[in-house]
N, C-alpha and C positions, 0 to 999 in steps of 0.2 A: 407582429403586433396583434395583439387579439381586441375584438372590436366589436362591441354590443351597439345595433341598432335599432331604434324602437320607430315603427311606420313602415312600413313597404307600400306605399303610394309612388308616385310617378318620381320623388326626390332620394324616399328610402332605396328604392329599389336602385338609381345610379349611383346611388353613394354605397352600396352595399355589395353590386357589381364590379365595381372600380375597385373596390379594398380587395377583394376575392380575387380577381385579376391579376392586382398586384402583389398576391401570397400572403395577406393576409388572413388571419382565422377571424370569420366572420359569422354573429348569431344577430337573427335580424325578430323581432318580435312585433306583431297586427295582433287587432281584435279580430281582422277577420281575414277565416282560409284563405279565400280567394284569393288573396292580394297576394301569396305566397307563387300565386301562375307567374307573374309579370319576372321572375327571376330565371337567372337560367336553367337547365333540366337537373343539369349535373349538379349544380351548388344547391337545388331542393333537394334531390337525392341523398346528401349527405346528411349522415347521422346529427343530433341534435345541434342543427342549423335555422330550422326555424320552431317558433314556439307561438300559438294560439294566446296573447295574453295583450291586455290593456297597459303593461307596462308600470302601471303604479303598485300592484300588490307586492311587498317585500320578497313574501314565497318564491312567487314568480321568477323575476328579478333573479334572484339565488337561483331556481332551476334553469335558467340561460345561461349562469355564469358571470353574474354582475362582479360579484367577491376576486374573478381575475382579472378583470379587463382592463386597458390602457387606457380606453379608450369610451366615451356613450355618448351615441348621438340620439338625441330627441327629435323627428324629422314628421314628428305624427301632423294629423288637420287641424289638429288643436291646440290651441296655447297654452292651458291649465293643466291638460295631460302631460305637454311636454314639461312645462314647467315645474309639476310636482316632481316625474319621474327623473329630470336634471338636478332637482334639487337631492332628492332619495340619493344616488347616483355620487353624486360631489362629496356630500357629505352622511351618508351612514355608510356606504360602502366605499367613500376614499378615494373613488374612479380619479387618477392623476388627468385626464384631459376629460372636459364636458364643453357638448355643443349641443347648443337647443335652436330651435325653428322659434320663431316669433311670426308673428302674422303683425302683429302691430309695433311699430318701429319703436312707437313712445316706452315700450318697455326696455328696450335693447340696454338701458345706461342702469336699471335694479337689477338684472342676471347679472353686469359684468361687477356690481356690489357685491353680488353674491360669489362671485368665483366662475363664472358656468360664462364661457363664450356664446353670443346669442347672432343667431344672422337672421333678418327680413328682407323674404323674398318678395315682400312691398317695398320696401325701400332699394333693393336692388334692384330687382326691375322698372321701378319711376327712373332709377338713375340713368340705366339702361337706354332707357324710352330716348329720355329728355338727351340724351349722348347722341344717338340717330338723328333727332330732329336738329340739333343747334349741333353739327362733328367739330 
């Protein structure tokens, strides 16, 4: 499966691990280099694997390989990034699965209007939480 990541933060980076692990072709895109350490040496090593880019520019997008993918996940700190670049994603480029990060749960019920599976890692972790205190 080939699989376009947008974020390599603490989320991107295991969910971009874990596809690569399990032989998937994985291209992960950050605004910023750094964030590209937190991956493993080998999967940075390879050829156009990662890409310096905010994820919303169309260009861009087309230089990762959006036009083949199965797959976009939006996993960035931001809502409105991921949310444009899930929207881009779904619908100019056709991506048959989209997954976006949400920070605020009240959005989760307009992406799934939209097509684009949305998870909050607010609303996951509360449940999380409250599951430990009351087992």
């Amino acid at each position: 499966m080939n699989v376009v990541v947008m974020g390599c933060g603490r989320i991107g980076t295991q969910i971009v691990t874990a596809l690569w692990k399990d032989g998937h072709h994985v291209t992960v895109l950050d605004s910023v280099q750094e964030s590209f350490l937190t991956l493993p040496k080998e999967l940075r090593e390879m050829e156009d694997t990662t890409f310096v880019s905010d994820g919303i520019l169309e260009e861009e997008l087309i230089e990762a390989g959006i036009q083949d993918a199965d797959v976009f996940v939006a996993v960035s700190n931001r809502d409105n990034r991921n949310a444009l670049a899930a929207q881009k994603a779904k619908h100019i480029f056709n991506v048959p699965k989209v997954v976006c990060r949400v920070g605020d749960p009240d959005r989760q019920e307009m992406y799934a209007r939209l097509g684009i599976a949305a998870v909050s890692p607010t609303k996951v972790t509360s449940a999380l939480i409250l599951e430990a205190v009351f087992p």
